[in-house]
N, C-alpha and C positions, 0 to 999 in steps of 0.2 A: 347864491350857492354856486360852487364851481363845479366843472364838469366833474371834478373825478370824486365831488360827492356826491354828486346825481346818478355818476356809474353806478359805484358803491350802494346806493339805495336802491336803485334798480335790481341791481345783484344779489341782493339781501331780501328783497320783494320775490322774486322770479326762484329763490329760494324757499322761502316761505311756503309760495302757491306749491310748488313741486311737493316738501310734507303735507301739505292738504290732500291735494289729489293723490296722492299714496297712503294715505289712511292715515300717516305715521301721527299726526298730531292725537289721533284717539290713543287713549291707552292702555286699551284692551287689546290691543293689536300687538305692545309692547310686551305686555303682561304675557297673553298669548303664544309669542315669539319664545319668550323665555321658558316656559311652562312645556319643560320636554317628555315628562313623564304622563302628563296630563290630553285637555285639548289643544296640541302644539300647533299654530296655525304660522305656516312658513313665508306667509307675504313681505314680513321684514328681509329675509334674504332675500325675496325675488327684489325688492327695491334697494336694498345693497349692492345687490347685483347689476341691477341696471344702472346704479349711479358708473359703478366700476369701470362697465364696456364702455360709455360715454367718458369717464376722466383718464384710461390709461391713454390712449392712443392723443386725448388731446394736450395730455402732460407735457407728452416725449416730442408733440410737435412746438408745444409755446416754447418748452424749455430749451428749442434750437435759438430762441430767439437770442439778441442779446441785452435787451432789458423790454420791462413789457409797456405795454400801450402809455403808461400814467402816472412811472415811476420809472427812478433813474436805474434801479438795478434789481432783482428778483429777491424773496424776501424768504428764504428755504432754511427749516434749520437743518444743523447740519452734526450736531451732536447724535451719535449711535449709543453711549455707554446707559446703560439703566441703573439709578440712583435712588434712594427714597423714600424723598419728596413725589419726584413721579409714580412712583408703584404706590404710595398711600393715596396720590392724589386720581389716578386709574380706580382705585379701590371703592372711594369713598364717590364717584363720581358712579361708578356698576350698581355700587349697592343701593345708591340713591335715587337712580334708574329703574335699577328691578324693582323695591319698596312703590314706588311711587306710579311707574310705568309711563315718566317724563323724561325725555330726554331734555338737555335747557331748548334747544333749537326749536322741536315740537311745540314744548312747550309755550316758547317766547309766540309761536303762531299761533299756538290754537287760542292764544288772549284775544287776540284781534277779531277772532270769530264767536266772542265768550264762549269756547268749548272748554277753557279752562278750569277744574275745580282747585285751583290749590289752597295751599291752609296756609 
């Protein structure tokens, strides 16, 4: 295994645990989140949020660099215009989220912990 799959796993792990400990792999917390008429329970923004304060400031510092640790150059798209492919594919990705109350990421963790029910 080379280091910068070992990063990569690491990063993908240290991922994971972060949706555990923030609830987000339950998906009643999802369901909850979206349910604004309802019982709206606001924990997904505070964990949105906190991702936030933590990625902006460390964005604008990596991205002074001039390529990162493990690769030769930064890997950012850079396309603005909205087309759609993307808005069906935003669409079909919300709807299948709110229906279910899995996001893939949650999801992919809560297997690991069999919290997963899917079909």
């Amino acid at each position: 295994m080379t280091l910068r799959t070992a990063i990569s796993f690491l990063a993908g792990a240290l991922f994971a645990i972060g949706l555990f400990l923030g609830g987000m792999t339950q998906p009643g917390k999802v369901v909850g989140f979206l349910d604004l008429f309802g019982a709206w329970d606001p924990s997904l923004a505070l964990v949105m949020g906190g991702a936030l304060l933590i990625h902006a400031p460390l964005y604008r510092l990596i991205m002074r660099r001039q390529a990162p640790l493990l690769d030769s150059q930064f890997h950012v798209p850079h396309r603005r215009e909205l087309d759609l492919p993307l808005i069906a594919g935003a669409a079909v990705f919300g709807i299948g989220w709110g229906l279910g109350g899995y996001c893939p990421g949650p999801g992919l963790a809560s297997l690991t912990t069999g919290g997963a029910a899917l079909i």
